[in-house]
C-alpha positions as CSV (number, residue, x, y, z in Angstrom):
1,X,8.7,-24.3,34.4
2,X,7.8,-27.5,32.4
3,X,10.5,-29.0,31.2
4,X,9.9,-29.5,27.6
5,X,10.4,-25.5,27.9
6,X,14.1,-25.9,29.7
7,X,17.1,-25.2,27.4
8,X,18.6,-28.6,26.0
9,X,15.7,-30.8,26.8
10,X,15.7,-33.6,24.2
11,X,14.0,-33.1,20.6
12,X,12.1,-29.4,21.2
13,X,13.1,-26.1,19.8
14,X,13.8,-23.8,22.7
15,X,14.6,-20.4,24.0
16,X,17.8,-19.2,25.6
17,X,18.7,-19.6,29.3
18,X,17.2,-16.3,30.8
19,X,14.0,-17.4,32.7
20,X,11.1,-15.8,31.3
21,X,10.7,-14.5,27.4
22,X,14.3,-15.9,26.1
23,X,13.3,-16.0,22.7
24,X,13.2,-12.0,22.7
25,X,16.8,-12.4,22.2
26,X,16.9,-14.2,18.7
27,X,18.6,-12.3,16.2
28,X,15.6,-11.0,13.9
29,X,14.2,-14.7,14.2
30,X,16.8,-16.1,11.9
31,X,19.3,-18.2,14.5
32,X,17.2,-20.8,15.9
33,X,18.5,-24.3,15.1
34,X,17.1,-26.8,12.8
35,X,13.4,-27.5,12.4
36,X,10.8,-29.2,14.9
37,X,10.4,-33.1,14.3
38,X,6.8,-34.2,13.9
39,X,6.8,-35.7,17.6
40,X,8.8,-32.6,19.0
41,X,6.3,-30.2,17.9
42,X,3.3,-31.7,18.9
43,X,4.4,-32.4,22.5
44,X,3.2,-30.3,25.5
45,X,5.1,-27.7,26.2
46,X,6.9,-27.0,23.0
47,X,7.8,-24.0,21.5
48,X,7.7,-23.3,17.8
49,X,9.0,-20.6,16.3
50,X,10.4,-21.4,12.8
51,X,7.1,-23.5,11.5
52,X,6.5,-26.8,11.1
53,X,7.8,-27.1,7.2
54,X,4.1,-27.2,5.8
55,X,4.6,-24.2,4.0
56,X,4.3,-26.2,1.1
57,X,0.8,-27.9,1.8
58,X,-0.9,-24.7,3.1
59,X,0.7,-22.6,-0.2
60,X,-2.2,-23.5,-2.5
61,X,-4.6,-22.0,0.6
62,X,-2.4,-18.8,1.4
63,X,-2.6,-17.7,-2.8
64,X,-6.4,-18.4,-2.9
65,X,-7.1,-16.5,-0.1
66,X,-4.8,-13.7,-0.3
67,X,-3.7,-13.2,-4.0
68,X,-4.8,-10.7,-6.1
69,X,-4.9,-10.6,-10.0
70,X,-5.1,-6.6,-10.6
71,X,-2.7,-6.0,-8.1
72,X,-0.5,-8.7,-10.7
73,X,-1.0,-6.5,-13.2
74,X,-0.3,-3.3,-11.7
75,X,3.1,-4.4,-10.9
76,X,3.6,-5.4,-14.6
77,X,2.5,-2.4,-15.9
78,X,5.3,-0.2,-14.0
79,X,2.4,0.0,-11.4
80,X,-0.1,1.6,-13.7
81,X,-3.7,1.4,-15.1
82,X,-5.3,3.4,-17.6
83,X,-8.8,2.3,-19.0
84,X,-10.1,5.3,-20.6
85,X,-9.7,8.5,-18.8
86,X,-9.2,6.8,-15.4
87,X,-5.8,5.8,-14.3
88,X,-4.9,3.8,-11.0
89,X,-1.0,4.2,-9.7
90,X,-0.3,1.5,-7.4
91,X,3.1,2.8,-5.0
92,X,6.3,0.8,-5.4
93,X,6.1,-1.3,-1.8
94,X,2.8,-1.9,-0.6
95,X,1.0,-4.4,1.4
96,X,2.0,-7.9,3.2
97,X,5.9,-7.4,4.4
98,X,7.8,-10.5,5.3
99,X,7.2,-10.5,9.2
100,X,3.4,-10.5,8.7
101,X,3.3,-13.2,5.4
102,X,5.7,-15.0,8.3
103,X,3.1,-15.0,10.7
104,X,-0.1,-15.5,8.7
105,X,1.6,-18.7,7.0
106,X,2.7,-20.3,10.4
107,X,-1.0,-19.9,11.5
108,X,-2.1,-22.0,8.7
109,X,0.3,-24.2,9.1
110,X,-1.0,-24.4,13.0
111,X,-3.6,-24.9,11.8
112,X,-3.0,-27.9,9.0
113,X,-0.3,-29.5,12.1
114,X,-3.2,-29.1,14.8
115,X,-6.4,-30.4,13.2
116,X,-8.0,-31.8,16.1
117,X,-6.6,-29.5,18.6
118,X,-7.9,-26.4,20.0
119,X,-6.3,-23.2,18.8
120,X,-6.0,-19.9,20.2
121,X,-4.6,-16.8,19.2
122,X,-3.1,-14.0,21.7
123,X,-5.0,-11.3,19.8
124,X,-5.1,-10.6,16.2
125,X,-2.3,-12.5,14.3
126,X,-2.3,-8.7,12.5
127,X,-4.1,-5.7,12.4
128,X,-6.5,-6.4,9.1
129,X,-10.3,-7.6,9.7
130,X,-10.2,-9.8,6.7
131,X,-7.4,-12.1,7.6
132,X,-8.2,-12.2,11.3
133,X,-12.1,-13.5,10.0
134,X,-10.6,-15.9,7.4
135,X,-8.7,-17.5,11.2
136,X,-11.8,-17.7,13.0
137,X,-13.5,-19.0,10.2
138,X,-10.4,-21.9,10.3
139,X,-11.7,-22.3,14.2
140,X,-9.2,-20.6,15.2
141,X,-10.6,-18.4,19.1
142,X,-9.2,-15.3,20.1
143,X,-8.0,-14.5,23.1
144,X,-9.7,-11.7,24.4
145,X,-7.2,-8.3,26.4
146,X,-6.6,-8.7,30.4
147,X,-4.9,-5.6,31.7
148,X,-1.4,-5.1,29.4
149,X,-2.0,-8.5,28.2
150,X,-4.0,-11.2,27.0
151,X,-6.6,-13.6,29.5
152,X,-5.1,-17.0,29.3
153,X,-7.9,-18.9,31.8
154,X,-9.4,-21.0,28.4
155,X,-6.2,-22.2,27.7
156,X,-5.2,-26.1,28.7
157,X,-2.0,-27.7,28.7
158,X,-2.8,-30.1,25.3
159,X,-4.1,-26.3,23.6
160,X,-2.0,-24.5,21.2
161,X,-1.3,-21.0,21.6
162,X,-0.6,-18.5,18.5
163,X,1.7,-15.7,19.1
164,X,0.8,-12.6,17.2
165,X,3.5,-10.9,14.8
166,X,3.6,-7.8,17.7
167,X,4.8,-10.6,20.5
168,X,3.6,-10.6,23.8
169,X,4.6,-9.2,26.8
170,X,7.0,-11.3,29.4
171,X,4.3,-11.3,32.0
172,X,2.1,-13.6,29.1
173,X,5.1,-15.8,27.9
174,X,5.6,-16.7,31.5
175,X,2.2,-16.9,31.9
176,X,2.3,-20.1,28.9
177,X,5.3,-21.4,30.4
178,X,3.2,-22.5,33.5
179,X,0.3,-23.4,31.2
180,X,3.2,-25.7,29.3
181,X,0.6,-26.1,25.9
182,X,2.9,-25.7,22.8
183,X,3.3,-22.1,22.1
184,X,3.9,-20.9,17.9
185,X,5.6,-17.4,18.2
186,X,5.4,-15.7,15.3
187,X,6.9,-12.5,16.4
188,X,8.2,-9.8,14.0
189,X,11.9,-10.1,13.4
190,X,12.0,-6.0,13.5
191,X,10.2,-6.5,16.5
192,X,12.5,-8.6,18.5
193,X,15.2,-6.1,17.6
194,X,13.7,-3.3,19.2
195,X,13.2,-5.5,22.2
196,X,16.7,-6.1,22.3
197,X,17.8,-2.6,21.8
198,X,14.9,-1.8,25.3
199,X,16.9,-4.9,27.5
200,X,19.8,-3.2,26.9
201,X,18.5,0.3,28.2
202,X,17.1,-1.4,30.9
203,X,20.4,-3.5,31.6
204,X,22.5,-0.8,31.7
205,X,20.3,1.9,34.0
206,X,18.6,4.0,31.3
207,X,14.8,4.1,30.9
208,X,13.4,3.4,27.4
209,X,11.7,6.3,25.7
210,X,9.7,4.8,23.6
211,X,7.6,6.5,20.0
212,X,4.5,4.3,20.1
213,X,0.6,3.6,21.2
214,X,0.9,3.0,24.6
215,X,-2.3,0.6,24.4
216,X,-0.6,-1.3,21.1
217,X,-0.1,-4.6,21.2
218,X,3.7,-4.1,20.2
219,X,4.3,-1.1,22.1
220,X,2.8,-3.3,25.4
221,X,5.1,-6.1,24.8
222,X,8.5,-3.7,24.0
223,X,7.9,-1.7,27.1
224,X,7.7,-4.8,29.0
225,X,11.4,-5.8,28.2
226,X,12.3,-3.5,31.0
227,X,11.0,-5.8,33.6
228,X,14.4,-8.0,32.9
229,X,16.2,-5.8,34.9
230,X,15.5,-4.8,38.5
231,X,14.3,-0.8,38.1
232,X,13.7,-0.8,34.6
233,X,11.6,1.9,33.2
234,X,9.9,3.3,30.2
235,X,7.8,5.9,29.2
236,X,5.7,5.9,25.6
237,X,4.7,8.9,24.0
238,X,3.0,9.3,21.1
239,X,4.0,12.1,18.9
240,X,6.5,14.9,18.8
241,X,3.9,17.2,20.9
242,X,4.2,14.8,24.1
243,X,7.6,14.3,23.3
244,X,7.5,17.8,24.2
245,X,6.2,17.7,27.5
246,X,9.1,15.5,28.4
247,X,11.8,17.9,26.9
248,X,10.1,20.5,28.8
249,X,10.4,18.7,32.4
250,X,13.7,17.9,31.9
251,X,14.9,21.4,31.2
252,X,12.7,23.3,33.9
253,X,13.8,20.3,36.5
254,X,17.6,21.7,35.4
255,X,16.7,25.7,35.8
256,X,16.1,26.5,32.1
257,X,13.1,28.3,30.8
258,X,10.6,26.9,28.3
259,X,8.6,27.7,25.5
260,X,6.1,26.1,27.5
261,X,5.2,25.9,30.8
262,X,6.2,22.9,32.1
263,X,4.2,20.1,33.9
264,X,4.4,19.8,37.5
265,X,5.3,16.5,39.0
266,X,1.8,15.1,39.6
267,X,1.0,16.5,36.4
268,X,3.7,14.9,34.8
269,X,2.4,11.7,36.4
270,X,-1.1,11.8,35.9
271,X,-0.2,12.6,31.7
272,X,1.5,10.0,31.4
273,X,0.2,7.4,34.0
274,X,-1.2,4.8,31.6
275,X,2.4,4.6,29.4
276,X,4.8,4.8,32.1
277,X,5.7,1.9,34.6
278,X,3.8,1.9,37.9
279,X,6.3,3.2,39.6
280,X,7.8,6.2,37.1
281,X,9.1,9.1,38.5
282,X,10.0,11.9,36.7
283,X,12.4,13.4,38.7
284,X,14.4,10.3,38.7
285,X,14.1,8.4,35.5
286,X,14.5,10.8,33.3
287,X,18.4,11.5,33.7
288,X,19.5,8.7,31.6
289,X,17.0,7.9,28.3
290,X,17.3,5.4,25.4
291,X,15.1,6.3,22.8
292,X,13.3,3.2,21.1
293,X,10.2,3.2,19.5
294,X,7.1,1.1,17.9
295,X,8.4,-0.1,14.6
296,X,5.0,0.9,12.4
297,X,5.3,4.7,13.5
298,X,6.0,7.4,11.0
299,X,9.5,6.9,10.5
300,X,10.6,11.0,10.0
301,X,8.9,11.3,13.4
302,X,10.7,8.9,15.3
303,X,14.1,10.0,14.0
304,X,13.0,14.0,14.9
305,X,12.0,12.5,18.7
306,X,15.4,11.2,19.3
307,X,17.4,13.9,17.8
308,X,14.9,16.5,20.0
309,X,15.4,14.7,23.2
310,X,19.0,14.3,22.9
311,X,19.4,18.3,22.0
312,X,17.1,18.6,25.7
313,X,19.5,16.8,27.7
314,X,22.3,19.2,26.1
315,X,20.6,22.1,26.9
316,X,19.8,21.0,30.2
317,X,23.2,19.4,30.9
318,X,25.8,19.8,28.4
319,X,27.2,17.9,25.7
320,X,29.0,15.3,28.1
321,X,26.4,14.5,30.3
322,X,24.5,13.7,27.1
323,X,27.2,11.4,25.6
324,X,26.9,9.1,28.9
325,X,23.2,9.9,29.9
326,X,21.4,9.6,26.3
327,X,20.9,6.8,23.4
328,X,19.2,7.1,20.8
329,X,18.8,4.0,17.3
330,X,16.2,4.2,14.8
331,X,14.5,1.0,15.4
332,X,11.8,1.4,12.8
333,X,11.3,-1.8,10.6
334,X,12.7,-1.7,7.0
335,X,9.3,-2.5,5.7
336,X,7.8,0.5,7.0
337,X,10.2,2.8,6.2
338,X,10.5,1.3,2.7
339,X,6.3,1.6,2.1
340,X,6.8,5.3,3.5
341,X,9.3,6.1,0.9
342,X,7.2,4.6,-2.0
343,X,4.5,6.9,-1.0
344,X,6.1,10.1,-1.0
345,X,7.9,9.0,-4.1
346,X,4.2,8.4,-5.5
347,X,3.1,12.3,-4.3
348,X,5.6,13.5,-6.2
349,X,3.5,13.0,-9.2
350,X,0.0,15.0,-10.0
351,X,-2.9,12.8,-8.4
352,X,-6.7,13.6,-7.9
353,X,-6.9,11.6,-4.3
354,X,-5.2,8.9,-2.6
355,X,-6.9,5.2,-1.0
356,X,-5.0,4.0,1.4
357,X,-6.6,0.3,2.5
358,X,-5.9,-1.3,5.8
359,X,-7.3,-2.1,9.3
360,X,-8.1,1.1,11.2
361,X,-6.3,-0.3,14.4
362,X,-2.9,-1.0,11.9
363,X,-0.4,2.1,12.7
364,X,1.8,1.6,9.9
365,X,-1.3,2.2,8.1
366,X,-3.0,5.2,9.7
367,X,1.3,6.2,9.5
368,X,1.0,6.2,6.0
369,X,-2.6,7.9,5.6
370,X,-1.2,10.7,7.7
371,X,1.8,11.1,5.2
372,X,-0.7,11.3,2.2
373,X,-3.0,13.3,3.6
374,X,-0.4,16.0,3.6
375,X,0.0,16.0,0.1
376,X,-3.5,14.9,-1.3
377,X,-7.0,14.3,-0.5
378,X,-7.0,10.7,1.5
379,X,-9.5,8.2,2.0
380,X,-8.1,5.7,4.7
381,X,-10.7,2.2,4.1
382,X,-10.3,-0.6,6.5
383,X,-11.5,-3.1,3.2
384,X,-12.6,-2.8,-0.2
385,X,-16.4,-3.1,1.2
386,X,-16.6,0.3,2.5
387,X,-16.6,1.3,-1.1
388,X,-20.0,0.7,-2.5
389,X,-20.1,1.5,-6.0
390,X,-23.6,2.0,-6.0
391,X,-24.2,5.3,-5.3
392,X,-20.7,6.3,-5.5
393,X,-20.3,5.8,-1.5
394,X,-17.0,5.8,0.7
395,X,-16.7,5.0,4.3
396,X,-13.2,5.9,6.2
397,X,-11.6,7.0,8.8
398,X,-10.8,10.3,9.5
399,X,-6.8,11.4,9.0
400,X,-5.6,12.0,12.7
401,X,-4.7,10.1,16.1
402,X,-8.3,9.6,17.5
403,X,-10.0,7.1,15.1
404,X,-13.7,8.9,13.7
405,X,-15.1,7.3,10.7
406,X,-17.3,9.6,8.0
407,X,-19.6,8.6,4.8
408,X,-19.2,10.8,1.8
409,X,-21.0,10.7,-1.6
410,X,-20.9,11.0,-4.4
411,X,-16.8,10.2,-4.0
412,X,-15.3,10.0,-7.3
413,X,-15.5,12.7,-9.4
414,X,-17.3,11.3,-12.6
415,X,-17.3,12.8,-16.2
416,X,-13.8,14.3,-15.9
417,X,-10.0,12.2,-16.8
418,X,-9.0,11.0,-12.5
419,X,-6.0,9.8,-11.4
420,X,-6.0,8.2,-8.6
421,X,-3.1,7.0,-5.8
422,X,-3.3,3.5,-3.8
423,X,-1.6,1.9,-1.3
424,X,-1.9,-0.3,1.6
425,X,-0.6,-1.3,4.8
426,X,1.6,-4.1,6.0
427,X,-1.0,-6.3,7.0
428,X,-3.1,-6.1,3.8
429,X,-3.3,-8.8,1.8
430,X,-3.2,-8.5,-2.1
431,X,-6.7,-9.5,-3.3
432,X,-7.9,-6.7,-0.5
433,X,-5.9,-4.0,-2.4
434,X,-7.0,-5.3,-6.1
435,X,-11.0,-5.1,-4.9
436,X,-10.2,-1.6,-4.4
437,X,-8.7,-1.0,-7.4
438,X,-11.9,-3.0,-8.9
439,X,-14.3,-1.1,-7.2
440,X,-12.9,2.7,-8.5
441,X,-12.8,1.2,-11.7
442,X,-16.5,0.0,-11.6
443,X,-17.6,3.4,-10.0
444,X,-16.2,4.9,-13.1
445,X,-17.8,3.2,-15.5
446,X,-14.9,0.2,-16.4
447,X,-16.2,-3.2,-15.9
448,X,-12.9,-4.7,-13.9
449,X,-13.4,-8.0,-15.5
450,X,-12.4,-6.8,-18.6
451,X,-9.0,-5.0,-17.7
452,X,-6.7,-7.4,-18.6
């Protein structure tokens, strides 16, 4: 291990004492100690995780780049705008949370610390095209997938390394430990808190259930947690109908019948081979669960997965083996659960259609589409440019799991009073979510320069 990364070595901002991935056990990224000196931060080896105080010099950047003047307005206007017969409602919470304005600033202040030095990024800093293009454009390279991680073989001790606001998984962090180039972890507070809540599974013998995208970035690096421990396991499953299938093993394993029929072993196995650990099996490590999950999924989902699972064991097992074999916390971030309410506060009222905008590889967005869609025709845009308002023309992706994209026009109705929904995931930047709103205006007839 280099020794700038060792706990106590002069002048550098460090992890913990456990050997790989120690900053995992920050509480929600708000303990560390006192800011990087100039010299500290730049030396090989270091790791940086609360910024390099330039927040103030890249501000100026960040607002130019991200900052959106209808989206200004619609929050003084109790989230409303009505030119003519057309009216815009904006939800309550919508767009950048903390975690990911967190990590977008400390990559331009990566940048603005590091002009000289070669930058790369483990990933996308967040799921939205339009900020990831604004960091290449910045020279910032990407670090292209290897296996449940990222491929580090570009990467040279005097490089910097961006951690994305999902984290990484401990197999990477160890792998930039043995690099020793100065890593800039911008990891998720809400993420780091689920991670904890998986060590703790994995500490104590239970194997981490976990709500999420197996192939997710933050659903990779949480389910790796469990390699702490010696044995640790998790399983991921996506929605309440794989939740199922696990419900159902357990119960047929103890003699109950199912609604179902349940999966056999290798069945089991081959289901669920890509978001289990290599060595899962089911008729072992599924006496003793601890439900966690991805902290963008749909939050009612999550909560109605753990309740399920722990009503399983009891009818498999009875109440007390459940109060010593089962755990179950909603993990899911405030930010999600917060833009989640604001929409179906927002479908409450009569609207003609709903835009949700955000990258189609975000889940809290596709999260939110999905909760819209239930209520309200949904268009789910990955950016303002797959409205063209000649022609009345909309590009989006399908409402489901399995992304599919679609063209319809004409879009808007025209020639009749609209009202349309909007909101946005938590990676989309304001100025993304005001193009929108310019673009239905303009389709409408309303020249968007003069709402004011």
């Amino acid at each position: 291990m280099p020794a700038q990364w060792r706990r106590g070595a002069p002048g550098v901002q460090l992890a913990f004492d456990t050997a790989i991935g120690a900053r995992h056990a920050l509480d929600s990224g708000m303990t560390e100690t006192a800011s990087l000196s100039s010299d500290a931060s730049s030396a090989v080896g270091a790791y940086v995780r609360k910024g390099f105080g330039l927040k103030a010099e890249v501000q100026d950047t960040l607002a130019a780049d991200y900052t959106g003047h209808l989206v200004d307005l619609l929050r003084a206007r109790e989230y409303t705008l009505t030119v003519g017969d057309t009216t815009v409602r904006l939800a309550k919470e919508f767009g950048f949370c903390y975690g990911v304005e967190r990590a977008v600033d400390y990559a331009y202040q990566t940048r603005r610390k590091f002009p000289d030095r070669r930058i790369f990024l483990a990933g996308e800093i967040i799921h939205n095209p339009h900020v990831n293009e604004k960091l290449r454009e910045m020279g910032v390279v990407f670090l292209p997938a290897s296996g449940k991680g990222f491929d580090y073989t570009a990467v040279a001790a005097t490089d910097v390394v961006i951690l994305p606001a999902f984290g990484v998984t401990m197999q990477d962090f160890q792998t930039l430990r043995d690099l020793g180039c100065v890593v800039v972890d911008t990891t998720c507070g809400s993420v780091l808190n689920v991670w904890k809540r998986v060590e703790v599974y994995a500490r104590d013998g239970f194997t981490s259930l976990i709500h999420g995208k197996y192939y997710h970035e933050e659903t990779r690096a949480t389910a790796s947690q469990v390699e702490k421990y010696a044995g640790g396991q998790y399983l991921v499953v996506r929605d309440m109908d794989e939740a199922h299938l696990v419900m159902d093993y357990i119960e047929h394993k103890a003699g109950n019948p199912t609604a179902r029929p349940a999966l056999t072993r290798e069945a089991f196995l081959e289901k669920f081979g890509k978001a289990a650990t290599d060595n899962f099996d089911p008729d072992v490590h599924l006496d003793r669960i601890g439900v966690a999950n991805q902290t963008t999924m749909l939050a009612r989902e999550s909560l109605a997965i753990g309740a399920a699972v722990g009503e399983a064991m009891v009818r498999a097992h009875g109440e007390s083996h459940r109060s010593e074999h089962f755990r179950t916390f909603d993990t899911i971030c405030s930010a999600t659960q917060d833009r989640q309410d604001a929409v179906v506060e927002l479908l409450a009222e009569p609207l003609d259609l709903m835009v949700v905008v955000g990258g189609y590889n975000s889940s809290n967005t596709i999260s939110l589409a999905a909760l819209c869609a239930e209520q309200v025709l949904t268009y789910h845009i990955a950016d303002p440019d797959e409205i063209a308002v000649a022609g009345n023309r909309v590009r989006y992706r399908k409402i489901g799991p399995h992304h599919a994209e679609a063209d319809m026009a004409p879009w808007i109705p025209l020639g009749q009073p609209l009202r349309i929904g909007i909101t946005a995931g938590a990676s989309t930047p304001n100025n993304k979510i005001g193009e929108a709103v310019a673009r239905v205006f303009a389709i409408r007839g309303v020249d968007p320069a003069s709402i004011a």
